[in-house]
C-alpha positions as CSV (number, residue, x, y, z in Angstrom):
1,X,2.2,6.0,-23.2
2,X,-1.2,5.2,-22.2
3,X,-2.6,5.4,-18.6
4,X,-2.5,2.4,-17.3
5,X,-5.4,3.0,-15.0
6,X,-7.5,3.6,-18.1
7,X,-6.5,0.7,-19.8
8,X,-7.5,-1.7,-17.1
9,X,-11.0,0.3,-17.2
10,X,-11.2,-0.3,-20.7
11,X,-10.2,-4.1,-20.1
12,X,-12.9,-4.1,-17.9
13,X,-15.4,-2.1,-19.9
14,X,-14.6,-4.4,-22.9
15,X,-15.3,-7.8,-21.0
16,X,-18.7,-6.1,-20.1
17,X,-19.4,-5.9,-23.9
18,X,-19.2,-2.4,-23.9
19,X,-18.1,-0.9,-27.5
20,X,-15.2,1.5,-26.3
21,X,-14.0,5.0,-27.5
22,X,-10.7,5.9,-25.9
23,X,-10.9,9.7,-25.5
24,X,-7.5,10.9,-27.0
25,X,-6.9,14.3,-24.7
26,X,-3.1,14.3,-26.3
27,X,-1.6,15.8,-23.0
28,X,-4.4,18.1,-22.8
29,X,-4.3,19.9,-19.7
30,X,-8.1,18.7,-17.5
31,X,-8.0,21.2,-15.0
32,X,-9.0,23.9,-16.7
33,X,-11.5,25.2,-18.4
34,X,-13.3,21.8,-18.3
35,X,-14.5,20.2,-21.5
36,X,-14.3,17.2,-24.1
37,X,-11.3,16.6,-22.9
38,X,-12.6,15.8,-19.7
39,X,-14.0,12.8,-20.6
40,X,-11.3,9.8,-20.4
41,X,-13.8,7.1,-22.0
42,X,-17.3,6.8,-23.7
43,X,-18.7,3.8,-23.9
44,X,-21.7,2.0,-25.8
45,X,-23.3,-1.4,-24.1
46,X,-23.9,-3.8,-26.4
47,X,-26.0,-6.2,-24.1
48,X,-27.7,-3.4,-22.2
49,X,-31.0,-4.6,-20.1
50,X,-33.6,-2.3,-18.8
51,X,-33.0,-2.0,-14.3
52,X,-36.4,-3.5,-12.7
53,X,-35.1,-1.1,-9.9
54,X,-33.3,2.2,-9.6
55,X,-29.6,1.2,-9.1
56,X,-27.1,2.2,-6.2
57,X,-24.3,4.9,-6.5
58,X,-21.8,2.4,-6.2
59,X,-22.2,-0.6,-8.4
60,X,-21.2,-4.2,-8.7
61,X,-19.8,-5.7,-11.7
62,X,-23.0,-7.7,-12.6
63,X,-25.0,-4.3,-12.4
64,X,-22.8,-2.8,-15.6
65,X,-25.4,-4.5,-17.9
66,X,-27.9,-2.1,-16.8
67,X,-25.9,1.0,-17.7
68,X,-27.1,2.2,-20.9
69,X,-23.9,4.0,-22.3
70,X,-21.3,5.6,-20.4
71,X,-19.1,8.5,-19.4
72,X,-15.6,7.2,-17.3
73,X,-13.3,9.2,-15.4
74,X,-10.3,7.0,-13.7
75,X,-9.1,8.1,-10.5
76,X,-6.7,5.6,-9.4
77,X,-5.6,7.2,-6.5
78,X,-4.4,4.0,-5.3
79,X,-2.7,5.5,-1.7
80,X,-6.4,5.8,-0.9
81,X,-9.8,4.8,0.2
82,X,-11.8,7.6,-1.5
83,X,-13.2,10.0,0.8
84,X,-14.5,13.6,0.9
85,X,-11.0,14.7,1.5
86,X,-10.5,14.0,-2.3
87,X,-13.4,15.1,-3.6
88,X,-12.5,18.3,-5.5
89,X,-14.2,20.4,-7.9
90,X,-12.2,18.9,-11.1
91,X,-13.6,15.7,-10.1
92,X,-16.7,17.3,-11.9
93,X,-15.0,18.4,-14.9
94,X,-16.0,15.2,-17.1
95,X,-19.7,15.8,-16.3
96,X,-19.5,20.1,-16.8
97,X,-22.2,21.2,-19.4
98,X,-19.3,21.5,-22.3
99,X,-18.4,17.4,-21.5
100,X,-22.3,16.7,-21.9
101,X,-22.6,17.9,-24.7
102,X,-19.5,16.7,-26.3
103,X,-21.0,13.1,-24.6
104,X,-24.5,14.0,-26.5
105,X,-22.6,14.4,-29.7
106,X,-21.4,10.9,-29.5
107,X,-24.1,9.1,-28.4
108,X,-27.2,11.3,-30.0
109,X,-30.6,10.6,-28.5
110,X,-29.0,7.6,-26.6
111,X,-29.0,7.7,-23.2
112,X,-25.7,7.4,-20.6
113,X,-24.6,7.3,-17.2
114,X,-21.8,9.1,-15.7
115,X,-19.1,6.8,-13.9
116,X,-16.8,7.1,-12.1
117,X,-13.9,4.9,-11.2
118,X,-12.4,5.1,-7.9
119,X,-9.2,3.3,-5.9
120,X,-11.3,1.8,-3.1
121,X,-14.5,3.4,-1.0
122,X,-14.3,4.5,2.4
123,X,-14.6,2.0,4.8
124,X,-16.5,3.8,7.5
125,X,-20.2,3.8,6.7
126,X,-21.4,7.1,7.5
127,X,-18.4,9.1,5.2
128,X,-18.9,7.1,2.6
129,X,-22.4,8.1,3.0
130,X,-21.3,11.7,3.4
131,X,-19.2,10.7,-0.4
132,X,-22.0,9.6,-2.3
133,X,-24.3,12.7,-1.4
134,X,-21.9,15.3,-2.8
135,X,-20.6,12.9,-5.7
136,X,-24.7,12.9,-6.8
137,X,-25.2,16.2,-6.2
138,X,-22.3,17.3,-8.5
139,X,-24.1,15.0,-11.1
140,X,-22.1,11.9,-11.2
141,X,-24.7,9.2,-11.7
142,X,-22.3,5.7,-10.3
143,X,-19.3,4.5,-9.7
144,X,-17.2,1.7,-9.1
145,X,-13.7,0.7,-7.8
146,X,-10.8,-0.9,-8.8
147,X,-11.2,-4.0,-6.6
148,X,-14.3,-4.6,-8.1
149,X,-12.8,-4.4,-11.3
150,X,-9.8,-6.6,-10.5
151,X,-12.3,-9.5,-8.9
152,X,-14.2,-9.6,-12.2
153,X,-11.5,-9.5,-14.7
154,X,-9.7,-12.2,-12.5
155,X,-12.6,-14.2,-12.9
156,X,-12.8,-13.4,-16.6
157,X,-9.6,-14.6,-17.7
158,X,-9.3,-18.7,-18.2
159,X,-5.8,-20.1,-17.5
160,X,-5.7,-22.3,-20.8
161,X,-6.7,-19.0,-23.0
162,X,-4.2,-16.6,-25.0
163,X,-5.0,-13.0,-24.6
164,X,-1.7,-11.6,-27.1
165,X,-3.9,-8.6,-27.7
166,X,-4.1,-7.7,-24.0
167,X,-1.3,-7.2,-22.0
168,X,-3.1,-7.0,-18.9
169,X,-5.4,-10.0,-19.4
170,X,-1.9,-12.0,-19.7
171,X,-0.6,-11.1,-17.2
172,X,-3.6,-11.8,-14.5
173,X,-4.2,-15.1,-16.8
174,X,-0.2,-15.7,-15.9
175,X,-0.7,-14.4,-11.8
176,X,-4.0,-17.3,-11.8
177,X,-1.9,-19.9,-13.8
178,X,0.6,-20.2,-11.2
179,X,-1.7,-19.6,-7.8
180,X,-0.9,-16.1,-7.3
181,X,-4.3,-14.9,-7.0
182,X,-6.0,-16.6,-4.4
183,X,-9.8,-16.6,-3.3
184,X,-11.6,-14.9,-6.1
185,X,-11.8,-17.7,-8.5
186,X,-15.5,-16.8,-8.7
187,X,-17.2,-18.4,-11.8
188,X,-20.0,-16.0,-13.5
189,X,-22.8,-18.1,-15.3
190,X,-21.5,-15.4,-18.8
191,X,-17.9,-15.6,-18.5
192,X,-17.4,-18.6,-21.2
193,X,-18.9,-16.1,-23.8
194,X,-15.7,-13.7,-23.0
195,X,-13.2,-15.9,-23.4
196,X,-9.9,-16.4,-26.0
197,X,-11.0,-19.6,-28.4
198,X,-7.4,-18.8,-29.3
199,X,-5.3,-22.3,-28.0
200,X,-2.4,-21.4,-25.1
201,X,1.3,-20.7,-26.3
């Protein structure tokens, strides 16, 4: 059965135009020794755009198009807010010299980020602070969380669409068709591009 953390990341990843490579681990065991197993997700941008400026550790959803390619690891994690506390030394498995080079084997001379999805950050300032520096220093190069990923993909689905290829996309296109999902009906100047043509059911 698939993860269902990592296909809402890949909903995500795919409404960003990013060309995704689920990375099949068949009940592979992460912890140890790390590897290409590590690795839940690669992913190619297909829009990509060249930062003016270097980009934050955490990102928002607009900054995705400045990510060249990508390495994921999900962490839902979902009881909570990431903090040191859950920062362990698997965490760094996906970004261990055997995963880089599995990553440089699929992408070539390309270049990627390391991401990192996480349930929600910590809300005091100065330990998610304390979060970011030892994230960096173990090499993970972004991340992002899952209500950032909810708030765009709520905003990416269109009530009148039919997403029959995605069950997730239905079901937040059924949650906003009835009012269920109130205050983040933001509207992105590219979200018309992403949408179903296909007519509602």
């Amino acid at each position: 059965m698939t993860d269902t953390n990592t296909r809402i990341v890949r909903e995500f990843l795919e409404a960003q135009e990013f060309s995704v490579l689920t990375n099949r681990k068949f009940q592979l065991q992460k912890a140890e020794p790390p590897g290409w197993y590590s690795i839940d997700i690669l992913a190619k941008n297909l829009r990509y755009v060249e930062p003016e400026e270097p980009l934050p550790l955490k990102l928002h959803a607009e900054q995705m198009r400045f990510l060249p390619n990508v390495i994921v690891e999900v962490k839902g994690w979902h009881r909570h807010r990431f903090s040191p506390s859950l920062i362990s030394p698997d965490l760094f498995h996906f970004v261990s010299p055997e995963a880089l080079e599995y990553a440089h084997h699929v992408f070539g001379d390309a270049p990627y980020k390391s991401l990192l999805i996480i349930s929600e950050a910590a809300a005091n300032e100065e330990l998610w602070l304390k979060t970011e520096e030892t994230l960096r220093a173990g090499g993970i190069n972004h991340v992002i969380d899952f209500p950032t990923i909810f708030s765009f993909l709520i905003s990416y689905v269109e009530v009148n669409a039919n997403y029959v290829e995605s069950e997730t996309l239905q079901l937040l296109r059924l949650l906003k068709r009835y009012d269920l999902v109130k205050g983040l009906q933001l509207e992105l100047p590219f979200k018309a591009r992403f949408s179903n043509p296909d007519c509602e059911e």
